[in-house]
C-alpha positions in Angstrom: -17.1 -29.1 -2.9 -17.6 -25.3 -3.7 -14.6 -22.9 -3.4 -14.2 -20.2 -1.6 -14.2 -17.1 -2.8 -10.3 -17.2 -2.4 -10.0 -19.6 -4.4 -12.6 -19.2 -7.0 -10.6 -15.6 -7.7 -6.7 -17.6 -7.6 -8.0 -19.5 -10.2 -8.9 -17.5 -12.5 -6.0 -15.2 -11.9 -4.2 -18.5 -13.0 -6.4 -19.0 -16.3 -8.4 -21.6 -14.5 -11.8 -22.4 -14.6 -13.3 -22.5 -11.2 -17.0 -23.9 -10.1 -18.1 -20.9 -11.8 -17.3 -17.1 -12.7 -16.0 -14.7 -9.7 -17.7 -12.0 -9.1 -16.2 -8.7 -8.0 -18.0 -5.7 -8.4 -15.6 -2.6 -7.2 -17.6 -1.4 -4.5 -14.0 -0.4 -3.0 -14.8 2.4 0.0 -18.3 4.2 -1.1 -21.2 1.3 -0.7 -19.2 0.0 2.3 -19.6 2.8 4.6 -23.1 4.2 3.0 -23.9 0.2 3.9 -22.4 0.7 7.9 -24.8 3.9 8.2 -21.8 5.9 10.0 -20.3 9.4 8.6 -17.5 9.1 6.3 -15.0 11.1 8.1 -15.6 9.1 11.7 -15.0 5.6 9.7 -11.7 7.1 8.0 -10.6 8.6 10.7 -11.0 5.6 13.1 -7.6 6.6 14.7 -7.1 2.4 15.1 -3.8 0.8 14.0 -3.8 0.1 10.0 -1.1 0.2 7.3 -2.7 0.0 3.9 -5.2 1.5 2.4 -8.3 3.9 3.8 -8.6 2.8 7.8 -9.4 -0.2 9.8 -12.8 0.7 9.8 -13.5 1.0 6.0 -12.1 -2.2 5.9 -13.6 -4.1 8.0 -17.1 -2.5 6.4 -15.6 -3.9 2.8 -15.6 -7.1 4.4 -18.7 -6.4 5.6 -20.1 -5.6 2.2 -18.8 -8.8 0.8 -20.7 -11.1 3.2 -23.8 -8.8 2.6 -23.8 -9.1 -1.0 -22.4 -12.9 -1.5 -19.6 -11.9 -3.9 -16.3 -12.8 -4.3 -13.7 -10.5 -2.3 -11.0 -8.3 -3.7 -9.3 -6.8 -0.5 -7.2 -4.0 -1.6 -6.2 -2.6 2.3 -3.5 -4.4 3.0 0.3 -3.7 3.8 3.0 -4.1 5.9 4.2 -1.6 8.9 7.1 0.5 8.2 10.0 0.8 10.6 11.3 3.9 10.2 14.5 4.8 12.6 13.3 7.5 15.4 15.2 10.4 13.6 13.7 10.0 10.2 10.9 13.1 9.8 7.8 12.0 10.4 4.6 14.0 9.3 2.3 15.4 12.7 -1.2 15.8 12.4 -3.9 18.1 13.9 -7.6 17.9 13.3 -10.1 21.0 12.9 -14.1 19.8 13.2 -15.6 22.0 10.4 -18.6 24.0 10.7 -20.7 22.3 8.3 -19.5 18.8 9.0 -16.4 16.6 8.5 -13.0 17.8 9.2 -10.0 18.5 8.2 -6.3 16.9 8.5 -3.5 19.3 9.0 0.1 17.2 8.0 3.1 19.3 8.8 6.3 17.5 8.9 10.1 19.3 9.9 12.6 18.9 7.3 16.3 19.8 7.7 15.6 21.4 4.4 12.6 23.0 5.9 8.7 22.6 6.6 6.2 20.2 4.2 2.5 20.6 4.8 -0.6 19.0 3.2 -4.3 19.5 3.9 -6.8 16.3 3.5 -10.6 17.5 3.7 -12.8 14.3 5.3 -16.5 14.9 4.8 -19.2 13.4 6.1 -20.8 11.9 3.2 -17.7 10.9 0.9 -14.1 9.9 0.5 -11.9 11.7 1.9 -9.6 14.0 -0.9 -6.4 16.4 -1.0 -7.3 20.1 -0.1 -3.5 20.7 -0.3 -0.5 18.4 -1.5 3.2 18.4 -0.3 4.8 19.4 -3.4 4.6 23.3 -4.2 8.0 24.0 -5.4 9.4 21.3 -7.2 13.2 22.1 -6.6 12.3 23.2 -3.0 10.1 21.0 -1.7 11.6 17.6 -2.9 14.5 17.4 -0.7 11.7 17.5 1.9 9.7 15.2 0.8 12.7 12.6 0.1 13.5 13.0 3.8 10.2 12.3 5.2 10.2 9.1 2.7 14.1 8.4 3.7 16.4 9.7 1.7 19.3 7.4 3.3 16.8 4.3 2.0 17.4 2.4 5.1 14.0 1.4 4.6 12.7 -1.6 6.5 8.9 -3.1 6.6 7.8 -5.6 9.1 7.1 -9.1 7.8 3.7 -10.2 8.9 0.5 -8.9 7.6 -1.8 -8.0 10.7 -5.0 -7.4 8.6 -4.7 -10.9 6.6 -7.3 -12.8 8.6 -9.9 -9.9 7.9 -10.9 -11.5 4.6 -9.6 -15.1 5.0 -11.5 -17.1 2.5 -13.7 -14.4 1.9 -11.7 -13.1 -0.8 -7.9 -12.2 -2.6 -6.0 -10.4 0.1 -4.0 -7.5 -2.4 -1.4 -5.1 -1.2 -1.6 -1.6 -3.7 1.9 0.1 -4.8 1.5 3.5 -6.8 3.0 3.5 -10.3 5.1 6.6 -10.8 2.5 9.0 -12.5 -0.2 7.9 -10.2 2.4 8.5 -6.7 3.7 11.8 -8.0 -0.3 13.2 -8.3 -0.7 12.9 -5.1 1.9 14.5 -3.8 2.4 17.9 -6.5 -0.1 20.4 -5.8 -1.6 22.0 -8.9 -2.9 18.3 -10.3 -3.0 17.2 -13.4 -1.8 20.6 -15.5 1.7 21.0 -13.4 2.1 17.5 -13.3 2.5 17.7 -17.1 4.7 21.0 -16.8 7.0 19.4 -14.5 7.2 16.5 -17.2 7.9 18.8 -20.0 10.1 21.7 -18.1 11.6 19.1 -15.7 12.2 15.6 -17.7 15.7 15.0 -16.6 14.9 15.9 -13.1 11.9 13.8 -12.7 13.0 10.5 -14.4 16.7 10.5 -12.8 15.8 11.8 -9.4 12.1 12.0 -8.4 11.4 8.8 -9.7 14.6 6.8 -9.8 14.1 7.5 -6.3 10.5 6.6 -5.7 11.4 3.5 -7.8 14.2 2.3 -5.4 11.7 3.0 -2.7 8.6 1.3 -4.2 10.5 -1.8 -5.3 11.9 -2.1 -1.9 8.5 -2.5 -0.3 7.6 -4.4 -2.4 9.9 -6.9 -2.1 9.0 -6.8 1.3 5.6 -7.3 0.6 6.2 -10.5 -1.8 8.8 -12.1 0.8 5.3 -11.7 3.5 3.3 -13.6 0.5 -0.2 -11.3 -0.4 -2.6 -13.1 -3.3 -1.6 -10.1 -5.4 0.1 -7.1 -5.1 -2.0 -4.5 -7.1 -0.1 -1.7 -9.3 -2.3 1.4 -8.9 -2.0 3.8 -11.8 -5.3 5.5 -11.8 -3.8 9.0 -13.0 -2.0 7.2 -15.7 -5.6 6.9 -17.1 -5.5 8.0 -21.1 -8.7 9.9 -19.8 -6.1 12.8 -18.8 -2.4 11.9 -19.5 -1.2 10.2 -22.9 0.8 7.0 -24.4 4.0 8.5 -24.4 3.7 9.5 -20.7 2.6 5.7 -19.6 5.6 4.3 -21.6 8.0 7.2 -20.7 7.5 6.9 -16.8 5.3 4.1 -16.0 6.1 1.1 -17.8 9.7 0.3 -17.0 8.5 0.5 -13.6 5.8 -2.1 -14.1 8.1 -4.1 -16.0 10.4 -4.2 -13.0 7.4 -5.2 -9.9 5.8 -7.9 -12.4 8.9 -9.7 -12.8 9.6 -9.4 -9.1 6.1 -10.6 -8.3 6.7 -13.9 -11.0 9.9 -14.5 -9.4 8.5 -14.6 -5.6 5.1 -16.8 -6.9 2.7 -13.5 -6.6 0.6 -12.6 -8.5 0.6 -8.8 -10.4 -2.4 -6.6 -10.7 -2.3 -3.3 -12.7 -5.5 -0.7 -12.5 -6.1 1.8 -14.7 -9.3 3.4 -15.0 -10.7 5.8 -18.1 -9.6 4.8 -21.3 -7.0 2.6 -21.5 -7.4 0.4 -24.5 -3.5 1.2 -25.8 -2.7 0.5 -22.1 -3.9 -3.1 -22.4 -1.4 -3.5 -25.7 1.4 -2.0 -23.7 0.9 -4.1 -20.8 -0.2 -7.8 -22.3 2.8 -7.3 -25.3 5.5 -6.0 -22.9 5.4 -7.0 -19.3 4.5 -9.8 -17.2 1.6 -8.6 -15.6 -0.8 -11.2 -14.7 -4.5 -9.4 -13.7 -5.6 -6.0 -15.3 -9.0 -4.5 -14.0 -11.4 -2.8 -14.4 -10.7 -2.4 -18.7 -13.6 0.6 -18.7 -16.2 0.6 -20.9 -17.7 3.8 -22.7 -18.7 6.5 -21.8 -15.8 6.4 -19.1 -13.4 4.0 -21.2 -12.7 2.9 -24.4 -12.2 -0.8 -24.1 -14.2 -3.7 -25.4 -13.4 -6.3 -23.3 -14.8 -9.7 -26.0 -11.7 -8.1 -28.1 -9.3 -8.1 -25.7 -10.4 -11.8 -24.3 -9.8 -12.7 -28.0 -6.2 -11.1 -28.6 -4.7 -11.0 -24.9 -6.9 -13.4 -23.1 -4.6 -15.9 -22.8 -1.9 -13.5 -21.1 -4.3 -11.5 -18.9 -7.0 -12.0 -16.8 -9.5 -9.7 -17.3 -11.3 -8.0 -14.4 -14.7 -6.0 -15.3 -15.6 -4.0 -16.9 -19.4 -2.6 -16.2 -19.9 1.4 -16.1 -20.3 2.4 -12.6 -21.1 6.2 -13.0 -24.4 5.8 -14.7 -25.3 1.8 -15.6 -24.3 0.2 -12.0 -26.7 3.6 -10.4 -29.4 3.9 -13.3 -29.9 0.6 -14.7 -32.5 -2.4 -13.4 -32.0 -5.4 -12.8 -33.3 -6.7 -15.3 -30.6 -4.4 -17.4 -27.9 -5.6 -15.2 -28.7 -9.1 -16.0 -28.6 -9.0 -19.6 -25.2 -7.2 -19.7 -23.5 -9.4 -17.0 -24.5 -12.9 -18.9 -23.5 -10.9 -22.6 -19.6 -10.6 -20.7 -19.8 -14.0 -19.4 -21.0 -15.4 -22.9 -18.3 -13.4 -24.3 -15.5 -13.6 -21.7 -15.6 -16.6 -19.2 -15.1 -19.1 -21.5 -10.9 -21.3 -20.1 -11.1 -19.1 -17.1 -9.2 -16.0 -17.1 -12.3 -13.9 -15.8 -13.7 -12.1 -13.5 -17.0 -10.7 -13.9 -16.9 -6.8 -12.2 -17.5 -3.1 -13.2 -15.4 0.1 -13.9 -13.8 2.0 -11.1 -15.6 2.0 -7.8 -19.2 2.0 -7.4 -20.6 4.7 -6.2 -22.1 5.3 -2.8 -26.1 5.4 -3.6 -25.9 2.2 -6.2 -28.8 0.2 -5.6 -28.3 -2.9 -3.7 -30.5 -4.8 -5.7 -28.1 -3.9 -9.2 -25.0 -5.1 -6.8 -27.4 -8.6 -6.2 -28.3 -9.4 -9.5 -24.7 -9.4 -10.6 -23.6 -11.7 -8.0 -26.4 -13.6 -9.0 -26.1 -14.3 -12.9 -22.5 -15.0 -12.0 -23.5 -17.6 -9.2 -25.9 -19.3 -11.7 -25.5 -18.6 -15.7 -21.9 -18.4 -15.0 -21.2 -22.2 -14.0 -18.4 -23.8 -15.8 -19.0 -27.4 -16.7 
């Protein structure tokens, strides 16, 4: 009998050869709401119950997407509710409707060490991004940020997944948990540049109290998370792309954390996924030599990346499985099909052979990729990429 899509994916995050290659193209949030035809901002800003990723709505159009192009779900919006006792701060939110289109979310949250705010802009025909993050002030603004996040860490998470049944057999059902550089982007305004400064100027600080706290808190969840039993539980570390930061930052702040949620992950029977986008080639070494991470997606080619993925099948192949690792930002939009076909079955050739593969693309497709490039990849995989 065929698998489903499920378990076509578990098995080759197990280094298993399923009835042929999964297929998982990254469409992530972009194709699935260009493919529901409503504005971006009304499907992110649903204002229905959700605890993971994006909103109800975007997720629900992912599943959408998946059904639409054949392929093999990876559902990356999961998570547990937090129950958070009544006096912890809690960020507010107003909405302004902006002239132009889209709107914009205004987060203000009362500390007893004072007011946080953060701005997120939500156009019409995009992703939503950061106008303004939390952290201004390092040594100011932390104490209020720890509080909103609970700085007694009495944290507690409820132990069912509502979402889970959205994907089913449909696809993986993945719950995402920030690595340390990527979490502490998103919260210190200035990006990348005083993110560095505070690593340089504030070394001690960060690693024994910004993130030995976020690590206590992160590793709580997600033993939480394990305990409710995802497919995977995905480690995000986008920012810790080598495509901005460095080596010496991912081993300095990132790694021991990863080396901590894999082995939590093996213990409880989960699976562990790490992303990083860009380049990432001496990533890959880190991560296949030094920790027990089982999945590692999407290994970018160039232009973005710097990772051929037939050399990494060869040397770390039978540690990792390898998701990707197509260019989205100009081969997934520019190339035919025809171009599309000869590059998936050169990966598959190169790649599928003992399982251990799945046949996707770089970081997130973008929102005008033709369907029919998103088709022919399912395709080759559903038909050159047979095992047996």
């Amino acid at each position: 009998m065929p698998m489903t899509s499920r378990e076509r994916m578990l098995a080759a995050f197990a280094h298993q050869e399923p009835d042929y290659v999964p297929v998982s193209p990254d469409i992530s949030a972009m194709v699935p709401v260009r493919l529901s035809g409503r504005p971006f901002d009304e499907m992110f800003l649903d204002g229905q119950p959700h605890h993971g990723y994006a909103s109800a709505s975007v997720a629900q159009a992912y599943v959408d997407a998946v059904k639409y192009y054949g392929m093999d779900g990876w559902y990356i919006y999961g998570g547990l509710p937090e129950i958070a006792p009544d006096d912890r701060p809690r960020w507010q939110s107003r909405f302004e409707h902006l002239p132009d289109g889209g709107q914009m979310r205004y987060n203000t949250a009362y500390t007893p060490y004072g007011e946080l705010t953060a701005r997120v802009l939500y156009p019409t025909d995009e992703p939503p991004w950061e106008a303004e993050k939390p952290i201004k002030d390092l040594r100011r603004d932390w104490p209020r940020l720890k509080a909103v996040m609970g700085e007694d860490e009495n944290w507690q998470w409820g132990d069912t997944f509502p979402d889970r049944e959205r994907i089913g057999e449909c696809g993986v059902y993945s719950v995402c948990i920030g690595i340390p550089q990527d979490w502490w982007f998103f919260q210190r305004e200035g990006g990348y540049n005083t993110m560095f400064f505070d690593f340089a100027d504030e070394e001690d600080f960060m690693l024994s109290e910004v993130f030995a706290f976020y690590t206590r808190y992160a590793l709580a969840r997600l033993r939480a998370l394990v305990q409710a039993k995802p497919d995977e539980i995905m480690l995000g570390g986008s920012v810790s792309s080598l495509s901005a930061s460095s080596p010496a930052n991912f081993r300095r702040f990132d790694l021991p954390f990863i080396q901590a949620a894999a082995e939590i992950c093996k213990e409880a029977g989960v699976f562990s996924h790490l992303h990083v986008c860009g380049r990432s080639r001496k990533v890959v070494d880190m991560v296949a030599q030094e920790t027990d991470v089982d999945v590692m997606e999407p290994m970018e080619e160039p232009p973005g990346g710097d990772v051929d993925l037939a050399d990494v099948k060869k040397r770390y192949g039978h540690k990792l499985c390898l998701k990707g690792n197509i260019n989205t930002f100009e081969y997934m939009l520019r190339a035919t099909p025809a171009q599309i076909e000869e590059k998936a079955k050169r990966l598959i050739d190169t790649c599928a052979a003992g399982g251990g593969f799945v046949l996707s693309t770089g970081d997130q497709c973008g929102r005008d990729t033709p369907d029919a490039n998103l088709f022919k990849l399912v395709e080759v995989a559903q038909t050159y990429g047979r095992y047996g």
